[in-house]
PDB file of the backbone (N, CA, C, O) and the ligand in Angstrom, with CONECT records:
HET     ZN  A 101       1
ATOM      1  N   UNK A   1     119.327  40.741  44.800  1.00  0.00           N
ATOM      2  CA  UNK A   1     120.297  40.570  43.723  1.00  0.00           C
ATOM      3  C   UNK A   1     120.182  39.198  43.050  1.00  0.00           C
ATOM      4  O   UNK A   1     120.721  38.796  42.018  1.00  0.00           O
ATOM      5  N   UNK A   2     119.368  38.599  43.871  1.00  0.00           N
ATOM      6  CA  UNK A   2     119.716  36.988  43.299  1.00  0.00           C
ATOM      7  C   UNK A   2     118.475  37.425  42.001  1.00  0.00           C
ATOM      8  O   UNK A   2     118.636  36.589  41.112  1.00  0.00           O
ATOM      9  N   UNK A   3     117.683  38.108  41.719  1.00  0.00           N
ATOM     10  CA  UNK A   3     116.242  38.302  40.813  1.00  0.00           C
ATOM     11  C   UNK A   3     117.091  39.157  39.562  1.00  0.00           C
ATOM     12  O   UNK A   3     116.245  39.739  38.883  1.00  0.00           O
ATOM     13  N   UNK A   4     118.067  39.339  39.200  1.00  0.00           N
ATOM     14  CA  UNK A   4     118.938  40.452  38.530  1.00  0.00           C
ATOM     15  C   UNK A   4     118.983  39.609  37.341  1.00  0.00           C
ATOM     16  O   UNK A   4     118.860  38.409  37.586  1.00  0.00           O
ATOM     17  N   UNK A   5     119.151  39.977  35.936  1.00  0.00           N
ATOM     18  CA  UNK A   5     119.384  39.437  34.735  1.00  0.00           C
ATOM     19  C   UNK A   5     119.178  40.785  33.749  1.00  0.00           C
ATOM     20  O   UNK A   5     118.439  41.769  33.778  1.00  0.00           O
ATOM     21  N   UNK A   6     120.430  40.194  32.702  1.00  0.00           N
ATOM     22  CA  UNK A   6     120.632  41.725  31.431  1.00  0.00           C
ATOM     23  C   UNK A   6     119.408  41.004  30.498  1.00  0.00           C
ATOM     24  O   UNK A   6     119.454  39.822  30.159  1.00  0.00           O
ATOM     25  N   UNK A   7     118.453  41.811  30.192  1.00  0.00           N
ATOM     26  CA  UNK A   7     117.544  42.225  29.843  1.00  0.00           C
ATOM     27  C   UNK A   7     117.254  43.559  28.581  1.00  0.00           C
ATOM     28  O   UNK A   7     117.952  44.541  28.835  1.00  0.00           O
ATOM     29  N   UNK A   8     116.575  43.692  27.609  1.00  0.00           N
ATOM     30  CA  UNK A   8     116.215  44.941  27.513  1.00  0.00           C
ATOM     31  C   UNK A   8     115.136  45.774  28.309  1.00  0.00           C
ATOM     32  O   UNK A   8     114.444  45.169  29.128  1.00  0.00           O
ATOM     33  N   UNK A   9     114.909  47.450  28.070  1.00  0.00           N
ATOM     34  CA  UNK A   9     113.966  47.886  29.083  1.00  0.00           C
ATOM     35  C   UNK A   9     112.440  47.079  28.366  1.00  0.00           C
ATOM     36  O   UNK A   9     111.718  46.891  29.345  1.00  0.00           O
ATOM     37  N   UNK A  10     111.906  46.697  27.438  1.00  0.00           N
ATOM     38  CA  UNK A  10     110.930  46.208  27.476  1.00  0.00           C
ATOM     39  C   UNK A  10     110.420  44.828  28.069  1.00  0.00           C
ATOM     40  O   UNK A  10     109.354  44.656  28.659  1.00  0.00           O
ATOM     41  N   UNK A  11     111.203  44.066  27.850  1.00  0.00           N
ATOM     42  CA  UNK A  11     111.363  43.395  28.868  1.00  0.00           C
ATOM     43  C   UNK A  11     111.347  42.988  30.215  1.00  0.00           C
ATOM     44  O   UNK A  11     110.782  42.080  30.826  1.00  0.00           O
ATOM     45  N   UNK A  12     112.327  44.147  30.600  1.00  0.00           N
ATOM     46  CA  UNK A  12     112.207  44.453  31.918  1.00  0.00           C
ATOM     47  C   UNK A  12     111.630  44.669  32.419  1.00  0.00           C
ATOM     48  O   UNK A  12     111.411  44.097  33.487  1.00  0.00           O
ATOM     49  N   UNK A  13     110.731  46.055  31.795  1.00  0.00           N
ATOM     50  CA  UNK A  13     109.391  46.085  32.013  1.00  0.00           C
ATOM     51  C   UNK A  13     108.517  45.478  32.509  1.00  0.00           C
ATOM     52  O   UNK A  13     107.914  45.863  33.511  1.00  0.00           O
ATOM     53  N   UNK A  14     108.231  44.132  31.730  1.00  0.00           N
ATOM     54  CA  UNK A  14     107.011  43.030  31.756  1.00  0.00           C
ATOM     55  C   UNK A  14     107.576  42.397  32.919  1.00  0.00           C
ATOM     56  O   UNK A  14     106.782  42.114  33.816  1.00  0.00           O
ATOM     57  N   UNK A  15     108.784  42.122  33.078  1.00  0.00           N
ATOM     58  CA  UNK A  15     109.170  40.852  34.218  1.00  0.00           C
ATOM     59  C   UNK A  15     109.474  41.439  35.234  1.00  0.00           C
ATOM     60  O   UNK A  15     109.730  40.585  36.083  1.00  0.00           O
ATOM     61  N   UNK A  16     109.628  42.737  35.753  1.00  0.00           N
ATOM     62  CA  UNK A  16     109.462  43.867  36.952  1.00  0.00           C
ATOM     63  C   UNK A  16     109.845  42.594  38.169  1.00  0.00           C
ATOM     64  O   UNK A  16     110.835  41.984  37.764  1.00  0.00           O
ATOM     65  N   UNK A  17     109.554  42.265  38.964  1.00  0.00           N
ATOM     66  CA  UNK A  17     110.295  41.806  39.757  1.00  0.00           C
ATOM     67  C   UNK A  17     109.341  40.443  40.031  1.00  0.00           C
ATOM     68  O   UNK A  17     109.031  40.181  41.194  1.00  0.00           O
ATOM     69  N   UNK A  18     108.897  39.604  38.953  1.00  0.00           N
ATOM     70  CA  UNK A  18     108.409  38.415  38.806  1.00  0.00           C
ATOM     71  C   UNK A  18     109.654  37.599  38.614  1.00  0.00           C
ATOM     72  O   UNK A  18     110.695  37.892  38.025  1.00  0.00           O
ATOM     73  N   UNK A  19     109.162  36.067  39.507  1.00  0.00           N
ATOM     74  CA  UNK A  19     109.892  35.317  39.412  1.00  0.00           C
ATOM     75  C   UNK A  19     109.985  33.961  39.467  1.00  0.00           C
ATOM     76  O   UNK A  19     110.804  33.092  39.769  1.00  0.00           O
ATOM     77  N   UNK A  20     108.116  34.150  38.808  1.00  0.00           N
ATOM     78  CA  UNK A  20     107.178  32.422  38.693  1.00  0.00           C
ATOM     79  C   UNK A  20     105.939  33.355  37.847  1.00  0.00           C
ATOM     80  O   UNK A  20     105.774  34.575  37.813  1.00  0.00           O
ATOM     81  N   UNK A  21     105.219  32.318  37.244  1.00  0.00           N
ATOM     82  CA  UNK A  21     104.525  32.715  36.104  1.00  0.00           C
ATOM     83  C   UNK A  21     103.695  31.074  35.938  1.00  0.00           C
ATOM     84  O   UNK A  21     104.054  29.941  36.260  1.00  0.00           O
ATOM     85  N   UNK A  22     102.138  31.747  35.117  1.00  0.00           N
ATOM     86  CA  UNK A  22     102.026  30.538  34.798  1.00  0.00           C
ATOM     87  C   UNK A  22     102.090  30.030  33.227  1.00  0.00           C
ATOM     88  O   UNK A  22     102.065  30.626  32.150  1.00  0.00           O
ATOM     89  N   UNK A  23     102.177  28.738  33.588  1.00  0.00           N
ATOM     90  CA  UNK A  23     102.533  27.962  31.605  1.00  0.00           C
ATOM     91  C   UNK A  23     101.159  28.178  31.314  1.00  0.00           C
ATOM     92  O   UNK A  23     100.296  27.907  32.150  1.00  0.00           O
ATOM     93  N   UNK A  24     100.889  28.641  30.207  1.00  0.00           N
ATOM     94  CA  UNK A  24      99.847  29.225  29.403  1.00  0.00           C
ATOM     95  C   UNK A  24      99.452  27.400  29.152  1.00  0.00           C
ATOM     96  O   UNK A  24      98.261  27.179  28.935  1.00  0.00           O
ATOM     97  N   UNK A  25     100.217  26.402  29.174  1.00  0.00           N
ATOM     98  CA  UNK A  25      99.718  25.344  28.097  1.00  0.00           C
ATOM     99  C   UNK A  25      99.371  24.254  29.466  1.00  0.00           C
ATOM    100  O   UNK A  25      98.797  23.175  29.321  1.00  0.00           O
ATOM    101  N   UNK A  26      99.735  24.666  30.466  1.00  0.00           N
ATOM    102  CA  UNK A  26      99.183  23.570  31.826  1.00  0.00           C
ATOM    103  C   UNK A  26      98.580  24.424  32.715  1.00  0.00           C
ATOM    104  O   UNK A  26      98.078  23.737  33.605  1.00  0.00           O
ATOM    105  N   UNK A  27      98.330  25.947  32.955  1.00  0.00           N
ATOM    106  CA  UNK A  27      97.955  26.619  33.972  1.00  0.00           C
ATOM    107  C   UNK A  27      99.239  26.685  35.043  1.00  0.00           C
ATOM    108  O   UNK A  27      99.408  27.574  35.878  1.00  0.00           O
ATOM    109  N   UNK A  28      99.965  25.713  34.852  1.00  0.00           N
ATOM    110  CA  UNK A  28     100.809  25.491  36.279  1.00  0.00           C
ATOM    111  C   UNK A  28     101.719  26.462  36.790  1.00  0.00           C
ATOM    112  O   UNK A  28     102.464  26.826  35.880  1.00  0.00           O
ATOM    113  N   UNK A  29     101.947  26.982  37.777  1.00  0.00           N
ATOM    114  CA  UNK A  29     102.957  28.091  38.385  1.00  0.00           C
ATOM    115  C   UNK A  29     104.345  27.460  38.306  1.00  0.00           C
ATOM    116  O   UNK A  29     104.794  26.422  38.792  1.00  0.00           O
ATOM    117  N   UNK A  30     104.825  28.310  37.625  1.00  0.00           N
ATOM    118  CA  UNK A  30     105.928  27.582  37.530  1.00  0.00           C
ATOM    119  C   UNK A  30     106.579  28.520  37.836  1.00  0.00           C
ATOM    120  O   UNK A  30     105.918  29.533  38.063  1.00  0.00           O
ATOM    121  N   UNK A  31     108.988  28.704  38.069  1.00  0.00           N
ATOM    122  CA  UNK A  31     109.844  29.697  37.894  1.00  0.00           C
ATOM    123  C   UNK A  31     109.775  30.076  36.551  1.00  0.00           C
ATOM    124  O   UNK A  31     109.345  29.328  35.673  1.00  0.00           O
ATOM    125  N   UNK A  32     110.268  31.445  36.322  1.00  0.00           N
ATOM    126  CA  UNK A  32     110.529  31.969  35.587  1.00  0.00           C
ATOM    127  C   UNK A  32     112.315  31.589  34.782  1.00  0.00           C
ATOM    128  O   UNK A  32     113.416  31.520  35.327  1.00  0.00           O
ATOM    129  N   UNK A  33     111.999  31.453  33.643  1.00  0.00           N
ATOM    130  CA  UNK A  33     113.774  31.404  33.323  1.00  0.00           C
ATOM    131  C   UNK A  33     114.514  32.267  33.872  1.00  0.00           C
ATOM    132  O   UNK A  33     114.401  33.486  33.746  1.00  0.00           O
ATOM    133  N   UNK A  34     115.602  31.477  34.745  1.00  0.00           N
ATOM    134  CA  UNK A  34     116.578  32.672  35.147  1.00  0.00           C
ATOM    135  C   UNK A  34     117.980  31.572  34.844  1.00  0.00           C
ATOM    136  O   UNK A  34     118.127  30.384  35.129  1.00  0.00           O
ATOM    137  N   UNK A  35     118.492  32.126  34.450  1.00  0.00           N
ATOM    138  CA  UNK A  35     120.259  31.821  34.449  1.00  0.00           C
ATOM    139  C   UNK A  35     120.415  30.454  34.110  1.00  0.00           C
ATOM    140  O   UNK A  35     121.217  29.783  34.759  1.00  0.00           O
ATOM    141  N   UNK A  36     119.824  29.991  33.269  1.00  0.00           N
ATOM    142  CA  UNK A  36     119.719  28.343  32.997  1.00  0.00           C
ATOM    143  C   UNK A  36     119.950  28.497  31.596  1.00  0.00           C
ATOM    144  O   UNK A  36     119.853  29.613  31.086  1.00  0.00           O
ATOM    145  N   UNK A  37     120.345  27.152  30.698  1.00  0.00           N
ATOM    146  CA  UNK A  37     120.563  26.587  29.526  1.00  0.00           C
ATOM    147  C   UNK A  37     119.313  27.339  28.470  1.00  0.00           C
ATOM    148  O   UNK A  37     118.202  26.825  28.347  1.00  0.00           O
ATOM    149  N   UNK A  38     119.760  28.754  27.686  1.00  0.00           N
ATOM    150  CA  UNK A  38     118.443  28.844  26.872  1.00  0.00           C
ATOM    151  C   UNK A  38     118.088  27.869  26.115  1.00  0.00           C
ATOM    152  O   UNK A  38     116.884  27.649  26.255  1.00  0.00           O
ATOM    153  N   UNK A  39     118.882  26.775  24.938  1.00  0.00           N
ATOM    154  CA  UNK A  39     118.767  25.644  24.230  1.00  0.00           C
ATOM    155  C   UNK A  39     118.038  24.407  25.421  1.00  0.00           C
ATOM    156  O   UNK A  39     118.194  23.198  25.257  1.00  0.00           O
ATOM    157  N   UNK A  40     117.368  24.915  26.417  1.00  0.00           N
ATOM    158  CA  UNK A  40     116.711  23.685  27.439  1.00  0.00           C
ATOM    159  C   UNK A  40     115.679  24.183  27.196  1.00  0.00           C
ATOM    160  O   UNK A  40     115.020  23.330  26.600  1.00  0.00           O
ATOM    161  N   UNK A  41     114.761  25.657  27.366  1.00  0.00           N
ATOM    162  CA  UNK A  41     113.573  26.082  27.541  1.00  0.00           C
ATOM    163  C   UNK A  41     112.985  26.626  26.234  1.00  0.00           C
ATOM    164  O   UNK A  41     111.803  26.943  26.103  1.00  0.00           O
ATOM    165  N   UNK A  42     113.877  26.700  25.328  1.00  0.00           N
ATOM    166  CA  UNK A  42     113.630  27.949  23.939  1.00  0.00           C
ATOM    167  C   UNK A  42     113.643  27.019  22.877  1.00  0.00           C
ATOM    168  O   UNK A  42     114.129  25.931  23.185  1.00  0.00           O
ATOM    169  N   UNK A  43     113.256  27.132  21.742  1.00  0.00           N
ATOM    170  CA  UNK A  43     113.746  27.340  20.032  1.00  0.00           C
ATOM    171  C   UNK A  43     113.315  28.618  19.520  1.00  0.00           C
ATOM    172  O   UNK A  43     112.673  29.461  20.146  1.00  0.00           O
ATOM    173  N   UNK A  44     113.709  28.688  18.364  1.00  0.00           N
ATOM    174  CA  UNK A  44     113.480  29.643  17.302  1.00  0.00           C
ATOM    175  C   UNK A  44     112.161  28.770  16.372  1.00  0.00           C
ATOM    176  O   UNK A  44     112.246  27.659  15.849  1.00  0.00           O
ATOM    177  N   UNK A  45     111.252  29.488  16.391  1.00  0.00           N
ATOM    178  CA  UNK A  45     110.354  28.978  15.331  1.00  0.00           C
ATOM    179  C   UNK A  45     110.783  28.836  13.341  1.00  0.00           C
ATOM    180  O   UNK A  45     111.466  29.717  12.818  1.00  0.00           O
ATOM    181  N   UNK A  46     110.390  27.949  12.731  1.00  0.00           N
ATOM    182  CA  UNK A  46     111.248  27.763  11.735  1.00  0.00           C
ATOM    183  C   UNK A  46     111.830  29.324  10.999  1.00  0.00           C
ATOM    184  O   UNK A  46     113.026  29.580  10.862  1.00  0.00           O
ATOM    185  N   UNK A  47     110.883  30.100  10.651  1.00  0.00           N
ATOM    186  CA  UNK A  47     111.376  31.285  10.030  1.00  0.00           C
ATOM    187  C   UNK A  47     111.900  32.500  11.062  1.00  0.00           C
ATOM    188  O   UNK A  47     111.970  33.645  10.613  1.00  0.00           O
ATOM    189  N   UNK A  48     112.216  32.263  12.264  1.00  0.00           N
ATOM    190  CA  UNK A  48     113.267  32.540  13.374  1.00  0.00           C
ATOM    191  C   UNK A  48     112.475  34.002  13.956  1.00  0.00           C
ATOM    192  O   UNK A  48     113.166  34.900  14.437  1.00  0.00           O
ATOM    193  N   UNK A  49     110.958  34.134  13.858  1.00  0.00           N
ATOM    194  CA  UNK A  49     110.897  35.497  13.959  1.00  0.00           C
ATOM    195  C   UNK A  49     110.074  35.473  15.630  1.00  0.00           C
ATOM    196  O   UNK A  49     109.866  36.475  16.314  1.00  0.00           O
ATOM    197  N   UNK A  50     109.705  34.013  16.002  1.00  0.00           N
ATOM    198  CA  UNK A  50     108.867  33.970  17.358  1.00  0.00           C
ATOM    199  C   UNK A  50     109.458  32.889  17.930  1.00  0.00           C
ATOM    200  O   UNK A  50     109.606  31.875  17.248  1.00  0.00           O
ATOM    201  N   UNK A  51     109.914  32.931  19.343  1.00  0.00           N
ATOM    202  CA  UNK A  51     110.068  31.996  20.697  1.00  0.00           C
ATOM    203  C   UNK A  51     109.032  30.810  20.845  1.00  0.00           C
ATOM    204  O   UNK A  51     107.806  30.774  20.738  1.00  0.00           O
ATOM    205  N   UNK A  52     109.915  29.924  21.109  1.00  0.00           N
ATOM    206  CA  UNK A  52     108.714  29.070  21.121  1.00  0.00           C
ATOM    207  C   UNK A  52     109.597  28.512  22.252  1.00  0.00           C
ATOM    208  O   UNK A  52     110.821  28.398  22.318  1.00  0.00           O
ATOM    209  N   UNK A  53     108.304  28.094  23.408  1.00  0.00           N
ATOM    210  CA  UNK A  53     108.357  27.525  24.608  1.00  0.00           C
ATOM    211  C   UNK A  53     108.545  26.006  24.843  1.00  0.00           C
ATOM    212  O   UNK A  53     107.471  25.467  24.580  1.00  0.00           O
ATOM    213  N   UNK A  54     109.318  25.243  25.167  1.00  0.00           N
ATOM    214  CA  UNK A  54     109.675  24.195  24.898  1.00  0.00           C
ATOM    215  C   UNK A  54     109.635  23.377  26.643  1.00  0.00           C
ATOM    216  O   UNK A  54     109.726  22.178  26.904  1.00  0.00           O
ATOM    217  N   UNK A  55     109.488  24.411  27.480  1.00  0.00           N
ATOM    218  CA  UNK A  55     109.336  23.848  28.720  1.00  0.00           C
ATOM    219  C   UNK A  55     108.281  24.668  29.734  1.00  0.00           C
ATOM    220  O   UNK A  55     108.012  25.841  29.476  1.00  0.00           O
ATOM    221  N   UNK A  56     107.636  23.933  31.014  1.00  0.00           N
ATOM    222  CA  UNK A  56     106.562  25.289  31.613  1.00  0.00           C
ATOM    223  C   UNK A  56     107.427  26.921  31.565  1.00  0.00           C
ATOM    224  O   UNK A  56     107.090  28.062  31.252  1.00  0.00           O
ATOM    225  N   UNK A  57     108.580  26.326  32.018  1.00  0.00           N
ATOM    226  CA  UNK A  57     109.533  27.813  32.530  1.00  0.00           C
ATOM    227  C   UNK A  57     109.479  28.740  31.355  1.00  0.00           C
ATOM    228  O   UNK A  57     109.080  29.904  31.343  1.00  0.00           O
ATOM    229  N   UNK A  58     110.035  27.892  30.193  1.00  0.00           N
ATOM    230  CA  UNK A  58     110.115  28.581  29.016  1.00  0.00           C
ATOM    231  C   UNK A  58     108.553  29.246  28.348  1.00  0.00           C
ATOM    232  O   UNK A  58     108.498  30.134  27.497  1.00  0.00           O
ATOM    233  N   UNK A  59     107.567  28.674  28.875  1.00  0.00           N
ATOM    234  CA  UNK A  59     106.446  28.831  28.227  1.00  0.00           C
ATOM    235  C   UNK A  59     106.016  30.013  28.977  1.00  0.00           C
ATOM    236  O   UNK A  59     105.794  30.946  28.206  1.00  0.00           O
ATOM    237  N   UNK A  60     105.754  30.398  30.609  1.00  0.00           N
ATOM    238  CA  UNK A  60     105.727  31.320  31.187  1.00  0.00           C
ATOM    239  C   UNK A  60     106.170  32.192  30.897  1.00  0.00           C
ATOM    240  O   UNK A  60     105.780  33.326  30.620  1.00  0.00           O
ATOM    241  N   UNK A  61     107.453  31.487  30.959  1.00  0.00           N
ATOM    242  CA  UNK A  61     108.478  33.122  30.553  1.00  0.00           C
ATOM    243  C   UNK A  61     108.264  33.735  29.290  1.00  0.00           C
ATOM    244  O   UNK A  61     108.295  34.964  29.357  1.00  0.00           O
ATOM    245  N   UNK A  62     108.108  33.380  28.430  1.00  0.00           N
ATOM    246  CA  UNK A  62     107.762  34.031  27.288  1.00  0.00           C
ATOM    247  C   UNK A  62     106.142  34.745  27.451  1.00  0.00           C
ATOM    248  O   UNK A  62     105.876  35.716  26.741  1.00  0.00           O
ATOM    249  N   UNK A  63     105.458  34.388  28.088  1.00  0.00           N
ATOM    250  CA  UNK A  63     103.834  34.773  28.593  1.00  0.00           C
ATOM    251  C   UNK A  63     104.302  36.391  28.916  1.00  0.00           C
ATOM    252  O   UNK A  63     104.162  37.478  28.357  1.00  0.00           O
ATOM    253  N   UNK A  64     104.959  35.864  30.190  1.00  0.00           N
ATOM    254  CA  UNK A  64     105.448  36.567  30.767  1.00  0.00           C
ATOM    255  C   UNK A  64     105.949  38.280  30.651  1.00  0.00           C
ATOM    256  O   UNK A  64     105.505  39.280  31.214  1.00  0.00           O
ATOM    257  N   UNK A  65     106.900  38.122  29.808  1.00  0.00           N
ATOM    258  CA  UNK A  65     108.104  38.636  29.201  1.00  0.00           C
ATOM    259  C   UNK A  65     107.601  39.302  27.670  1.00  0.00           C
ATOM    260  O   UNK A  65     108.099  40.287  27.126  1.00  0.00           O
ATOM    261  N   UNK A  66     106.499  38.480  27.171  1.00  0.00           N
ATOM    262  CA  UNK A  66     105.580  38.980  25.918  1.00  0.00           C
ATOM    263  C   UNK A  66     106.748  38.866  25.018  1.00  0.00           C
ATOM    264  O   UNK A  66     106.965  39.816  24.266  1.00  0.00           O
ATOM    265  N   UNK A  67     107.731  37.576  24.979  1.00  0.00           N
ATOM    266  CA  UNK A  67     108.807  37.964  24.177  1.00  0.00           C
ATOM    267  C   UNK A  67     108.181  37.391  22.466  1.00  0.00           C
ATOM    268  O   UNK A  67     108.987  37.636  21.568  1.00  0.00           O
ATOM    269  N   UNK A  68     107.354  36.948  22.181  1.00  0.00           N
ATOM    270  CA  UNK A  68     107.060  37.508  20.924  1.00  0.00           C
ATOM    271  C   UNK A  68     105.755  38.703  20.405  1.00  0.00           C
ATOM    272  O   UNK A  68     104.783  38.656  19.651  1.00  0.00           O
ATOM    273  N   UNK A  69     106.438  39.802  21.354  1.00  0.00           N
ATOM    274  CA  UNK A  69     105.731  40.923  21.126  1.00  0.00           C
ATOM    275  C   UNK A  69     105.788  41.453  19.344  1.00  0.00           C
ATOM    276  O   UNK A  69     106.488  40.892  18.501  1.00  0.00           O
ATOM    277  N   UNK A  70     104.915  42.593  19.086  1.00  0.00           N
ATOM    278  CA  UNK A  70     104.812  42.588  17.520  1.00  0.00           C
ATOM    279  C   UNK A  70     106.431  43.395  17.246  1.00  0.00           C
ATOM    280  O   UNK A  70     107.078  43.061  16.253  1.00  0.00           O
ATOM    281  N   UNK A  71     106.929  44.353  18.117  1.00  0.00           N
ATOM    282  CA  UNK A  71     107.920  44.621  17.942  1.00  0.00           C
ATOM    283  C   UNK A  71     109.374  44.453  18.050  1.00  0.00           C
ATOM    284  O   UNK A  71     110.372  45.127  17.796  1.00  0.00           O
ATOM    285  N   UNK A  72     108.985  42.772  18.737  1.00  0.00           N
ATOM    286  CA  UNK A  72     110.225  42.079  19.136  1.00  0.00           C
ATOM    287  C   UNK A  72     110.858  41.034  17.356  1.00  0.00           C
ATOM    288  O   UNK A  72     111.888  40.669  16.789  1.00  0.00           O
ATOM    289  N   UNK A  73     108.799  40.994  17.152  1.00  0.00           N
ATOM    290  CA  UNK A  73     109.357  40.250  15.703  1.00  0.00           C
ATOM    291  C   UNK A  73     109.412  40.963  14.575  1.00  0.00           C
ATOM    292  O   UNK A  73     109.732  40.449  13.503  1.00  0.00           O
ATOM    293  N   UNK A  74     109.186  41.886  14.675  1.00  0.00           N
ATOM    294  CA  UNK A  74     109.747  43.422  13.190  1.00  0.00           C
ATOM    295  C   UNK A  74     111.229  43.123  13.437  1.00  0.00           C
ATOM    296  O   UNK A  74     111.915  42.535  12.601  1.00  0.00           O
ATOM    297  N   UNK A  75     111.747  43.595  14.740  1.00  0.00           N
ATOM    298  CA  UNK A  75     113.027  43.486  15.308  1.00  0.00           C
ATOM    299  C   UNK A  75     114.028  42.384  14.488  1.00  0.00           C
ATOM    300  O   UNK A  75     114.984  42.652  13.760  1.00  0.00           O
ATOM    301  N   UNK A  76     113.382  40.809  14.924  1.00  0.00           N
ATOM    302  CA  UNK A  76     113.711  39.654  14.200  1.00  0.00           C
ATOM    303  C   UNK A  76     114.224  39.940  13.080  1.00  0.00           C
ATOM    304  O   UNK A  76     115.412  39.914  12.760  1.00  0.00           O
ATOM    305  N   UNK A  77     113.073  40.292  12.308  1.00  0.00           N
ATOM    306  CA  UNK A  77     112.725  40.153  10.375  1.00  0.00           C
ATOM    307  C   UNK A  77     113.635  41.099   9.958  1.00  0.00           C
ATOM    308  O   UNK A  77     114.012  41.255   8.796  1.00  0.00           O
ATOM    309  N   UNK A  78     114.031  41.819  11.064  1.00  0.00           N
ATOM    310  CA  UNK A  78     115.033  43.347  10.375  1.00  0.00           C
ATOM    311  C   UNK A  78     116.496  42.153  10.952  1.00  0.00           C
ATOM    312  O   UNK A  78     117.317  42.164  10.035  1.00  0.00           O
ATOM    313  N   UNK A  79     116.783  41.610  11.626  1.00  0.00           N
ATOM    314  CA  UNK A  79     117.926  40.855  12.049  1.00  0.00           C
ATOM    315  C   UNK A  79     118.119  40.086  11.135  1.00  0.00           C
ATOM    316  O   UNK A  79     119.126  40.027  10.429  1.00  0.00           O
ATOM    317  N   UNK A  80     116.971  39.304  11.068  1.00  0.00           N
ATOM    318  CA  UNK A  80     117.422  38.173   9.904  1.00  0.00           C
ATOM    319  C   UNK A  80     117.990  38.169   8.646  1.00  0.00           C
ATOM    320  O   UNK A  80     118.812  37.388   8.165  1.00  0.00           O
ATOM    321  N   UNK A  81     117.272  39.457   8.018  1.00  0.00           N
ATOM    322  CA  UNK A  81     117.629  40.309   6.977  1.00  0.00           C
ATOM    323  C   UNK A  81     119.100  40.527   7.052  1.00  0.00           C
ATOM    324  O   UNK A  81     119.893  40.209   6.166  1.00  0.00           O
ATOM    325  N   UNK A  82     119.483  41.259   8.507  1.00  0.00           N
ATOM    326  CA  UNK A  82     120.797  41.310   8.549  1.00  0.00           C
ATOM    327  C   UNK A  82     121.626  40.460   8.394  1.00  0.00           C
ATOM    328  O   UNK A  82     122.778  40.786   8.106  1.00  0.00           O
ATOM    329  N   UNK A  83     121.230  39.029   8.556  1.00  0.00           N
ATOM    330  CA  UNK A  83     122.132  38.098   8.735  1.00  0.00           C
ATOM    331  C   UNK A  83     122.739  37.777  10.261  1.00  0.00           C
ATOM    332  O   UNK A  83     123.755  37.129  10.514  1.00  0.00           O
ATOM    333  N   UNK A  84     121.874  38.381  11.154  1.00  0.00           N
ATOM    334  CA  UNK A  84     122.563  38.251  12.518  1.00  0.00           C
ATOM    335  C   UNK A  84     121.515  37.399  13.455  1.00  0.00           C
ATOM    336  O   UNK A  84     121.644  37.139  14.652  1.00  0.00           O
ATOM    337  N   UNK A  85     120.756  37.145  12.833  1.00  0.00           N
ATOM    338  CA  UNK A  85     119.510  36.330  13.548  1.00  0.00           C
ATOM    339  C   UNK A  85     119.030  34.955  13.226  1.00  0.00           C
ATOM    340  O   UNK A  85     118.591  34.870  12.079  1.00  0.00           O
ATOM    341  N   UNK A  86     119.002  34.072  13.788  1.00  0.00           N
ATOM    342  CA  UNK A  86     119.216  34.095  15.342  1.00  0.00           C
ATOM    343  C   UNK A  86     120.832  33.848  15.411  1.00  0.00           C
ATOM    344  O   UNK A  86     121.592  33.253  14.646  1.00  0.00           O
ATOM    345  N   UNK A  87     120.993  34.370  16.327  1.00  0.00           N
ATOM    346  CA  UNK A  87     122.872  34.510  16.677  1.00  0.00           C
ATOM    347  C   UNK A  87     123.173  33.204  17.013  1.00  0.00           C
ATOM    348  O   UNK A  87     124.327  32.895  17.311  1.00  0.00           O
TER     349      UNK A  87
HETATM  350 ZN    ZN A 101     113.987  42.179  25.598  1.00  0.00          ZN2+
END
């Protein structure tokens, strides 16, 4: 239970019961983001449509997690549009 976090299923998917990863930008094994400050590991890239990794954790995790998959940023561009992105 301690590995548990709300997620979508694609997501979920990718991070299946991982809970270290490595930073694409040092090789290094690092944890995976869990339950910590997103404004510590994350930004929004200027036109808000891709994650950008700001720490190993954050950088993994996004590796990881594939969170700027092609359909995570259609997703975005349809949010932003909405006016609800980034929240
Ligand atoms: Zn997701």
């Amino acid at each position: 239970m301690d590995n548990v976090a709300w997620s979508c299923l694609g997501c979920n998917g990718y991070k299946s019961n991982k809970v270290q990863g490595r930073d694409p930008e040092t090789g290094e094994i690092v944890p995976l983001f869990h339950r910590q400050v997103w404004l510590d590991h994350f930004a929004w890239s200027v036109d808000g449509t891709h994650v950008i990794g700001l720490t190993p954790t954050g950088r993994a995790t996004i590796r990881i997690l594939r969170l700027n998959r092609n359909g995570l940023i259609n997703l975005r561009r349809v949010l932003l549009i909405a006016g609800v992105h980034p929240g």
